[in-house]
N, C-alpha and C positions, 0 to 999 in steps of 0.2 A: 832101561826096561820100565822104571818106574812111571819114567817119561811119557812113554809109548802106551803105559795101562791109563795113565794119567786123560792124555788128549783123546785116546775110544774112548774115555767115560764121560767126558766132557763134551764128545761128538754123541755121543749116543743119547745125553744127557737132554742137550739143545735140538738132535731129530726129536724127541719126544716130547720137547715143551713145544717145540714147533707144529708139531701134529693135528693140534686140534685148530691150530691157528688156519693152516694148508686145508685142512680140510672143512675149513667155513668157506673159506677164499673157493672152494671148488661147488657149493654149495650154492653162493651168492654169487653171481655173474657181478659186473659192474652194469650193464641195464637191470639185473634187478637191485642193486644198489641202490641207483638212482632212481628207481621207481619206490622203494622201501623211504627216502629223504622225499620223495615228493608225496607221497603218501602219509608221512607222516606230518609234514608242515600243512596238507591237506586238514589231515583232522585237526591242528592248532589254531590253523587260520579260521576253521568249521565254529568249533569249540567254543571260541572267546567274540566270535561276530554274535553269536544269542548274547553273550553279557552283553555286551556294546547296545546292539541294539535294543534289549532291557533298558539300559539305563538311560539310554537314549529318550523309550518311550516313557520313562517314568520322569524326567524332565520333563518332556512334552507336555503329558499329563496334568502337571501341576500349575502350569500356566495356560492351558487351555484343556480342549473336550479330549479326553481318552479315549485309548484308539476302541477298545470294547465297546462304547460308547456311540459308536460310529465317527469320533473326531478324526480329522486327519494332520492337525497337529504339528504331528512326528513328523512330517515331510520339510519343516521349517528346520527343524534341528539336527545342528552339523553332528553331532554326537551319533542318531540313529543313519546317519547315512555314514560317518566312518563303520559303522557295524556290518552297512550294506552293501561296503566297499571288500570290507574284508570277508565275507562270506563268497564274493562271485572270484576274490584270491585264490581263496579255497577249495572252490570248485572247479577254477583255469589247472591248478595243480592236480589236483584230482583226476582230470582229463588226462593232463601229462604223464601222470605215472601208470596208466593203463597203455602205452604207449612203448613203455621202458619194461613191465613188469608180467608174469600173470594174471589176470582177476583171482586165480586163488589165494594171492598174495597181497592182494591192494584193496578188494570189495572189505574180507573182515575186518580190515585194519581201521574201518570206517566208527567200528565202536569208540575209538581210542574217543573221537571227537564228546561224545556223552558223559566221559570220564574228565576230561579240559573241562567241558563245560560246566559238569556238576563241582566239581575242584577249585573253579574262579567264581561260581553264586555260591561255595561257601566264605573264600578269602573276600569277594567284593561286595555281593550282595548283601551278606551275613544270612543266606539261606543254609541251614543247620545241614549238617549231612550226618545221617544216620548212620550208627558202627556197621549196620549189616549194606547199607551204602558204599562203607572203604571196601568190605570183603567185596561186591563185585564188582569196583575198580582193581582190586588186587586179581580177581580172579578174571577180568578183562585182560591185564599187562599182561600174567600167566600166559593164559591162549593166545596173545599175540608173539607173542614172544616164540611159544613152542610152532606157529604158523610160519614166523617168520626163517627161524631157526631148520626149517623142514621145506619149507617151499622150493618147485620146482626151477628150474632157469627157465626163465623163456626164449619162446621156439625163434631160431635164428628165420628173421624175412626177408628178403629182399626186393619184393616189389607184391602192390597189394593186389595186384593176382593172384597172388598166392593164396592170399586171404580169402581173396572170393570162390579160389579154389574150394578151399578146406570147407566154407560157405555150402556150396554146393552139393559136397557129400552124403550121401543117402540118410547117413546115421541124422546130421545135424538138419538136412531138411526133414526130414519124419520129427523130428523136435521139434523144430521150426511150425509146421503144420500142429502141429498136437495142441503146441502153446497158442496158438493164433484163433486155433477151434475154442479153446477151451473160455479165452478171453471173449470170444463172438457168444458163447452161451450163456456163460455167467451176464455179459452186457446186456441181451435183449431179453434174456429170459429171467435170472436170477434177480438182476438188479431191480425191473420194478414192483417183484412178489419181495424180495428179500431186503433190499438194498437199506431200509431204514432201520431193519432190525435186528439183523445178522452181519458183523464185521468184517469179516471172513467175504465179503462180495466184495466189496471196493478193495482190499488189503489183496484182494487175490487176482485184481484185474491187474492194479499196478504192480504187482510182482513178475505174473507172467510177461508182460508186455516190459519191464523195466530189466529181465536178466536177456531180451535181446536187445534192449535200446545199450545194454551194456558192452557186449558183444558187438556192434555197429559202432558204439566209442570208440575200442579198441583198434578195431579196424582204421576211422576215421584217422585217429590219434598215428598208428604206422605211417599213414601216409601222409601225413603234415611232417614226422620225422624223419623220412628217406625225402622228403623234397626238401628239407632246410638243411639236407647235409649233401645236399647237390642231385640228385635223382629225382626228378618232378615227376610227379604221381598224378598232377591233375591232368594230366593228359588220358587218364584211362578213365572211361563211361565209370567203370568199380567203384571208385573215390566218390563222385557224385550218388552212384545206388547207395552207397552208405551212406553218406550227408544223409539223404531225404530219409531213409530208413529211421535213422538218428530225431529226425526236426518228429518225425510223424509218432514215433514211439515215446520220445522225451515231453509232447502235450499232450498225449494221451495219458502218459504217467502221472502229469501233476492234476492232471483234472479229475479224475479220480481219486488221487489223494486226497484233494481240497476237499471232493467230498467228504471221502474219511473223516477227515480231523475237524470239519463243519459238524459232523455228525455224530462222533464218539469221542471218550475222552482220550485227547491226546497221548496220557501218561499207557494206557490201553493200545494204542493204536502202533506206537515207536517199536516196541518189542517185537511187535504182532509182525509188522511190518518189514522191520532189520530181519527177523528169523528167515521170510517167505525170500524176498530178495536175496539175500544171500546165498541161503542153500539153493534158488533154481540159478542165481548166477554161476555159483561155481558149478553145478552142474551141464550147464549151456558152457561151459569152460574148455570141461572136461570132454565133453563129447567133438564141441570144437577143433579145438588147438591140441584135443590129447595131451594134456599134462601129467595126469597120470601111469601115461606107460613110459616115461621116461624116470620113473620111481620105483624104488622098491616097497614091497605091501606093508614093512615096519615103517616108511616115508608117509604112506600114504593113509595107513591108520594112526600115526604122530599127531598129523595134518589134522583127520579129522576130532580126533579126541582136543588136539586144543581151539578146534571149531566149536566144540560143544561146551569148553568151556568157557568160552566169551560168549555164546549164548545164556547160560546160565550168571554170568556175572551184570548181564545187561537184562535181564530179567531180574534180578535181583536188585539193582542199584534202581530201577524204575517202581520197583512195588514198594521200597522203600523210602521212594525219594521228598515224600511228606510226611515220612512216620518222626515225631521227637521220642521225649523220652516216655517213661510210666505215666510222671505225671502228665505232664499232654496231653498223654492218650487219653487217661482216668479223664480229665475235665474237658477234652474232647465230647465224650461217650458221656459225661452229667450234662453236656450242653444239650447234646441231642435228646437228650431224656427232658430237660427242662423244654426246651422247644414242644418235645411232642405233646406234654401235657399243657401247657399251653396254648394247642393246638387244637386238645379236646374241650377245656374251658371254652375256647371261642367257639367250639362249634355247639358247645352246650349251651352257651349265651344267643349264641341266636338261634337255637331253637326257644328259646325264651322262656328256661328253668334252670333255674339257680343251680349250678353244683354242689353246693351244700343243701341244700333242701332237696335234690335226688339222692342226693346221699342219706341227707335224714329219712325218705321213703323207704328208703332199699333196707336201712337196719331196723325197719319196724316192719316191713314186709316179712322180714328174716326172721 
């Protein structure tokens, strides 16, 4: 008897440690697995190609014209091209794990890459990283974590007709068109009234145009992996619409960026950026491939809640990411103050009156 209460408790014991284990396992497919491991070496490889290439061009630098400078240097040293070896790593996997995965699942996880990054120009660079800096690397891992923990499986395919099916759908052509309209207005209209002094125009062209160049990866990405597991996909015109979908939307993307980042400040721009891209991606996701209806509404507001908190943590580690401490900041703010007066001196001086004998005027005027 004792035996028998013994091994139910011990069975009952091990169903219940087991539990949660089963139900990750039901949670995480093994393609989203493997899209969660390439995804994640993605932003590693993302991450530490800016150190690389940093250091790279700070060698360069030092023995020749800096790349700000217009030098080009850095094309001599082996250092920034292992950086630029490792970034287009980053981005082959990157590719791959849209392939394996959701974009709900793969696009946010793109933060992680800011948190490597800002974490090895503290250990290598010795660029300081601000306490309110760790909080939104913590508050990154958080929302990834809770994203990843809650993401849907992806949708079983079998041939990328399918895709171009789902493609074709009324819901996701009416998207398709909205986004296409909206990038055609903001380009001919917005950009040459606005484009040099509202951010929000170039951050918005390559958002729209970059959540279907994202969409058209995925696609792409299917069908390079049902033809490398024996099912050839380039026999279908579909594979090709998407190539060129892909080539036409991914240079449309960076040439508007360049602008961007030519034109505002970077540290302004990434946030701005990650926000518009992500959310219209996952949303071109959702409309897509329907990942949402195969979740429950506590899955699907998980998802977004730790959406919003990797927005908030990558907003946070970028406004901080050149703040030191008190004092810093104090002899930050007396630099600028000494600057400015300095600034009034010289233009006093060439107006050609002394500052102190305007000063002497004014306290006898007084």
């Amino acid at each position: 008897m004792a035996t028998t209460t013994s091994s139910s408790s011990s069975s009952s014991s091990s169903s219940s440690s087991s539990s949660p284990l089963s139900s990750w396992r039901e949670g995480m497919s093994s393609d989203n697995i493997k899209g969660l491991c390439l995804a994640l070496s993605s932003s590693f490889f993302i991450g530490a190609s800016f150190i690389v290439k940093k250091k790279g061009l700070k060698k360069a630098g030092s023995s020749g014209l800096r790349a700000g400078s217009g030098g080009y240097s850095y094309l001599y040293e082996p250092l920034w091209w292992v950086g630029m070896i490792t970034m287009i790593v980053g981005e082959i996997a990157n590719f791959a794990a849209y392939a394996f995965a959701p974009a709900i699942l793969v696009t946010p996880l793109g933060a992680l890459s800011i948190i490597i990054s800002a974490a090895l120009a503290h250990i290598i660079l010795r660029e300081r990283l601000h306490l309110f800096g760790i909080l939104g690397c913590v508050l990154c891992v958080v929302g990834s974590t809770t994203i990843v923990l809650h993401a849907p499986q992806e949708r079983e395919i079998e041939s990328v007709r399918e895709v171009w099916d789902l493609a074709m759908e009324p819901a996701f052509l009416f998207y398709a068109a909205l986004i296409i309209t909206a990038a055609f207005v903001l380009i001919f209209h917005f950009i040459p009234l606005y484009g040099q002094t509202h951010i929000l125009v170039y951050i918005g062209v390559c958002s729209l145009i970059g959540s279907l160049s994202v969409m058209s990866v995925k696609a792409l990405g299917i069908a390079i992996k049902l033809t490398l597991s024996g099912m050839n996909q380039l026999i279908y015109p579909q594979t090709w619409a998407f190539t060129l979908v892909v080539v036409v939307c991914v240079l449309t993307q960076m040439n508007y960026l360049n602008k961007a980042l030519d034109t505002f400040n970077t540290a302004v721009v990434s946030p701005i950026y990650y926000t518009m891209f992500t959310t219209l991606t996952i949303l071109a996701s959702v409309i897509m491939f329907k990942d949402w209806d195969r979740q429950s509404p506590t899955q699907v507001i998980t998802e977004i809640c730790g959406f919003v908190t990797i927005l908030s943590g990558t907003f946070l580690l970028h406004k901080t990411k050149d703040m030191t401490d008190g004092h810093g900041m104090q002899s930050s703010l007396s630099s600028v103050r000494l600057s400015k007066h300095s600034e009034e001196d010289a233009q006093d001086d060439v107006e050609g009156i002394p500052l102190t004998l305007r000063r002497q005027e004014s306290m006898r005027d007084s």
